[in-house]
N, C-alpha and C positions, 0 to 999 in steps of 0.2 A: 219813091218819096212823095210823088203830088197825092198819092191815095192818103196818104198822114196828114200834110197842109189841107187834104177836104175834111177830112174829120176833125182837123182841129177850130174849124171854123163855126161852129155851133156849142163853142165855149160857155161855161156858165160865166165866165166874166167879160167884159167889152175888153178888148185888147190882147184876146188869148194869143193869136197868133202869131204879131207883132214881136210881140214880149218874147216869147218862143225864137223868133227867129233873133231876137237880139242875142240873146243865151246860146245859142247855136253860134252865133259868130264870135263871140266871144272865148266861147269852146272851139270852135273852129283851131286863134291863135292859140290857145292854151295846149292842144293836139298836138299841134305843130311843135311846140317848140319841145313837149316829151318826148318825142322820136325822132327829131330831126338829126341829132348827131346821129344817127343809125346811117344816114347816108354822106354822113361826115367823117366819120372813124377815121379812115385811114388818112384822110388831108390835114383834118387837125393833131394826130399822131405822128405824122411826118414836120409840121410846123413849128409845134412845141416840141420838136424832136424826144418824144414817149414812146413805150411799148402800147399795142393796141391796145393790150388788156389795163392800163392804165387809163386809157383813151374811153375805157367804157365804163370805168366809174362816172362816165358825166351823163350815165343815164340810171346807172343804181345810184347814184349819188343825189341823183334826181328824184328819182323813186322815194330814198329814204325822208327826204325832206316832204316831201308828201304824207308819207304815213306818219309821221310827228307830227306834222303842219294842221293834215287835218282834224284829227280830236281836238288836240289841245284848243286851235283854234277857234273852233267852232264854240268849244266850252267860253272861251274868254269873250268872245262877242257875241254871245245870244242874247244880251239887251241891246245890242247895235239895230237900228233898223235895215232891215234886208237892203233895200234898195242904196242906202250909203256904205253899207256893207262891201256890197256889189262893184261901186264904184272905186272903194280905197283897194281892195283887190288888183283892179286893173292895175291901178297905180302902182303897185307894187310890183306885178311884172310887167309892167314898160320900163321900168327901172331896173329891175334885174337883168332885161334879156339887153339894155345900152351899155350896163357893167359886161354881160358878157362878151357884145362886141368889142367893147373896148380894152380888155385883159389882156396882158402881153404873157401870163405865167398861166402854167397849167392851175396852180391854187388858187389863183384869185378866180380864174373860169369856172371852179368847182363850185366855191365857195359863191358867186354871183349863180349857180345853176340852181343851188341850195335854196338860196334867198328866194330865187323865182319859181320854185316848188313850192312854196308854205301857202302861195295863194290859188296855187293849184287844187290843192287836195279840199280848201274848206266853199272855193270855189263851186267843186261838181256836187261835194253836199249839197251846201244853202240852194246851189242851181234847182238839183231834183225834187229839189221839196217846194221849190218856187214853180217848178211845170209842172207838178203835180196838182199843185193849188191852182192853176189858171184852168183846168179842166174839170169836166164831171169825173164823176168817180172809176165808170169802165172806161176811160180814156187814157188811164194814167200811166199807164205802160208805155202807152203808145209817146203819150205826152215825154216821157222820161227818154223814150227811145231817140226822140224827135232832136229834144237838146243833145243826146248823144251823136245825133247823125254829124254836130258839127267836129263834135271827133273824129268819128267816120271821115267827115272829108278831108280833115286834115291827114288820115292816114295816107287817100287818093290823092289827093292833090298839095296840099302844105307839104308836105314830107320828100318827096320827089321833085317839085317846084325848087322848095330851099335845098336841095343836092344838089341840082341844074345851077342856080345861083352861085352855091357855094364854089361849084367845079370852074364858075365862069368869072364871077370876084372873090374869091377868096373866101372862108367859112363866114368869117366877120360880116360881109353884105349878107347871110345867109339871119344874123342875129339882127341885124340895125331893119330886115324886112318883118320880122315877127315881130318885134318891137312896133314898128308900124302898125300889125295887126290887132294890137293892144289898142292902140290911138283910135281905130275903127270901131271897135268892139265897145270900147267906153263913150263914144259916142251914140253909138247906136242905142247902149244901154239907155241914158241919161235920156233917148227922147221918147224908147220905146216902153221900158217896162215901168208899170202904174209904180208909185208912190206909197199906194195904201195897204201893199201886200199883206197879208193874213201875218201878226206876228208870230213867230215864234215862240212856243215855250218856253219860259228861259232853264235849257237843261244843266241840271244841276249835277256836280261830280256824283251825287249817291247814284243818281240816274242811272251814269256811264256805269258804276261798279255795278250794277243791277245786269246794266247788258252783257256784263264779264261772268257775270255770275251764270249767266242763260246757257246752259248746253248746247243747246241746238245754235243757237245763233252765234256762237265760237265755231263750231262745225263748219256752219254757213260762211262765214270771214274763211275756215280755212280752207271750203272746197274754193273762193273765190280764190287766193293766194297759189294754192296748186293747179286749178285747172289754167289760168289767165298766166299765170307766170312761168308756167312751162315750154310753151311758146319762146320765150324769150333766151330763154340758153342757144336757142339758132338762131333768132331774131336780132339781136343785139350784135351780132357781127356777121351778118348776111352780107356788107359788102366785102371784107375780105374773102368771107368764103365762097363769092360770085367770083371774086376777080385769082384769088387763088386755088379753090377747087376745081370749080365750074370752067375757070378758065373763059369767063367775058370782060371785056375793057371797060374801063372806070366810068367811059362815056354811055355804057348798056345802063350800068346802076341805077338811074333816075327812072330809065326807062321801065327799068323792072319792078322797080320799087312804085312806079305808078302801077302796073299790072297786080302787084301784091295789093293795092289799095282801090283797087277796083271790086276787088275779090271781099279784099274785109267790107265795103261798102254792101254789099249782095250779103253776106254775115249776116251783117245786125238787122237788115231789115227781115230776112229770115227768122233771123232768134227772137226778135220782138213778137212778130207772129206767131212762132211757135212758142212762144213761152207765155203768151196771154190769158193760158189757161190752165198750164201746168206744168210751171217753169220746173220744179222736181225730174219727172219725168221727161221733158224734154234737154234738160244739163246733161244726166247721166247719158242720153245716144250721142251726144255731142262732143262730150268727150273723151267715149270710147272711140269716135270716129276723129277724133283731134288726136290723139297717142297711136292709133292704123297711121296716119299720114307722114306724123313725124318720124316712123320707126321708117316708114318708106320714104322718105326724104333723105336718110343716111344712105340709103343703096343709091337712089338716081341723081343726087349732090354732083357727081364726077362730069354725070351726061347731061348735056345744054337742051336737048326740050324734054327729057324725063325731067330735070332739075325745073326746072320751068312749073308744069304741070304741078309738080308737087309743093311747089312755093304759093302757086295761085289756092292751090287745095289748102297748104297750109293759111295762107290769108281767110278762106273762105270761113273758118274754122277760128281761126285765132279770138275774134271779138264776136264772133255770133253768140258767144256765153252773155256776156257785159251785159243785155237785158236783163236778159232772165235771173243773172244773180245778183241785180240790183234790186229786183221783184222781189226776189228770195228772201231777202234781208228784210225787204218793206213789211211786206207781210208777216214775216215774222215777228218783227217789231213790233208791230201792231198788234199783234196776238198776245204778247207775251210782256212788252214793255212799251204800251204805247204811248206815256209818254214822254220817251225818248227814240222817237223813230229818226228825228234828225242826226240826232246820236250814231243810230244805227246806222245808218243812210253814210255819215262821214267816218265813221270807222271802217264799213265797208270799202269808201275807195282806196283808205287806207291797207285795208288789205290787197286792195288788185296792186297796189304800188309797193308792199312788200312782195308779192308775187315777182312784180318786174327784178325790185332789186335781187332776190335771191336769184332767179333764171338770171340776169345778166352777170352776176357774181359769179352762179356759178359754172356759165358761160364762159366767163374769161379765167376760171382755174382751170375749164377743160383743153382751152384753146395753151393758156401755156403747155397744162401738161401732157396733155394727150395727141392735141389736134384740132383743127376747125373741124375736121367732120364726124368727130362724133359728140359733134352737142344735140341736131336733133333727137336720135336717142336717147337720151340721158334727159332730154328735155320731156319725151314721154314717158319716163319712166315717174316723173314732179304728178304729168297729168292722169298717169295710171293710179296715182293715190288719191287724185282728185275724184276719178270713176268710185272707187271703195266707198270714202266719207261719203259720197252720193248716195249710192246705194245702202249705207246705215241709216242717213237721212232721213229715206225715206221709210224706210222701215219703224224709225220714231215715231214720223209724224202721219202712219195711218191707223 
């Protein structure tokens, strides 16, 4: 990561870094609180006394509020100034994630998880197109990747942290601590990132239908929806299927759930690199080698260090796309409809987070009907269509 912080330091604007790192932390809480029930499931399923698969609508459910959250929203605030923008954001999930500490019902948890996705999604928009601007122009991957890293860590650290918590006070201290994280992040915001940010275009709905209209860049949304959310049919209930396949104790979970997020950390800064020059070509090996690991993740699920190995492979692998098909999108954007690249930019994460919601959807139809272990298969099979559209992709665009 310090090889990013150096290059980010000869910014064309005074404050690149700063700013950067405030987005980063910011994203940091916002990371955390998307994946954290993943090492909650089964506590909170046994508390609200729910079926798991009930227990993981509160991350498709999460998902879905996201992919609403982001268009619409973005469309409705793009005369807002970025940076109050930024700030009422906050506020909206330190509020959401103290409604979900404090919920006694599974619906009112849903419905507060919902709330606090809407500023998720317009969030890593506005974010991307804000570090993209704090940077010269061949920076900007990196720049995006950078703000990304605070997701990265939230996968390492936030996500495994707030499972440790949850296991030690209850889910609840695991929401009233991200909630915290919120308080952090809007403070850091308000002293770090400048004021006079480049505004926005104000995109206008002909805009959006323009990008609906774009072939390629529907494609794009859907390799992102397949390859990224494929993952998630074993991801979304990895701690039952540690503690009931795998056969490790509730108290491995955090610990393993850090080893997966060590792994997705090494990812992106990978995928960043490798995609700085031809994210096309480097999606499609990335993929094919994401659907080898999941198909092999169903075989060594039973065995405690084959299962191991191929959870770290699968983390390695899970978000090393997330640069490169934020790139994908950009660029395209820019090609084709540039301007509405903000547009693109928030539709985009709206697709990773329809991705999420179908993989954990249909995660937890496989887990009623079939079984926990065969979701990573079925989970390659979402990313095996993602390799396809890749390879028509590119075949358009040479």
């Amino acid at each position: 990561m310090s090889s990013h912080a150096h290059t980010m330091n000869h910014s064309k604007t005074k404050g690149g870094t700063p700013a950067l790192l405030a987005l980063a932390i910011s994203a940091f809480g916002i990371g955390t609180t998307e994946f954290v029930p993943v090492g909650l499931l089964s506590s909170i399923a046994d508390d609200l006394s729910i079926s798991i698969t009930l227990a993981g609508l509160l991350i498709s459910g999460y998902a879905v509020g996201v992919a609403i959250g982001a268009p619409v929203l973005t469309a409705l605030t793009s005369k807002m100034s970025r940076k109050s923008l930024l700030m009422s954001l906050m506020i909206l999930f330190i509020v959401g994630n103290s409604v979900s500490a404090l919920s006694t019902s599974f619906g009112l948890l849903l419905v507060a998880r919902f709330i606090t996705a809407f500023s998720h999604g317009i969030f890593f928009s506005i974010g991307s197109t804000i570090a993209a601007d704090l940077v010269p122009a061949h920076k900007r991957a990196s720049a995006i990747a950078f703000m990304f890293t605070g997701l990265t860590v939230a996968t390492v650290t936030g996500v495994p942290l707030g499972t440790f918590i949850g296991q030690a006070f209850g889910w609840r201290a695991t929401f009233w601590g991200v909630a915290l994280l919120g308080v952090i992040g809007i403070i850091a915001s308000s002293i770090l990132v400048p004021k006079n940010l480049k505004e926005a275009p104000p995109a206008k709905f002909s805009e959006q239908l323009k990008i609906l209209r774009n072939g390629k860049l529907l494609l794009a949304f859907a390799i992102t929806a397949l390859g990224y959310g494929g993952t998630f049919v074993a991801f979304t209930y990895l701690t039952p299927l540690l503690e009931s396949v795998t056969g490790f104790s509730s108290k491995w979970v955090s610990i393993i759930l850090l080893v997966y997020g060590i792994a997705v950390a090494i990812g992106n800064v990978v995928g960043g690199k490798a995609s700085d020059r031809n994210p096309l070509k480097a999606l499609f090996w990335m993929f094919i080698l994401q659907a080898v690991i999941l198909v092999g993740l169903t075989f060594a699920a039973p065995f405690k260090i084959a299962g191991l190995i191929a959870i770290f492979l699968m983390g390695l692998f899970a978000f090393m796309n997330v640069p490169g098909l934020q790139m994908l999108v950009v660029d395209l954007a820019e090609k084709y409809v540039p301007s509405a690249v903000n547009v693109a930019s928030a539709l985009n994460i709206a697709a990773f987070n329809v991705g999420i919601a179908i993989g954990s959807f249909v995660g937890g139809l496989i887990v009623d009907g079939i079984g926990l272990i065969h979701t990573p298969w079925i989970g390659a099979i979402m990313v095996a269509g993602a390799v396809l559209l890749t390879a028509w992709l590119r075949k358009l665009e040479q």
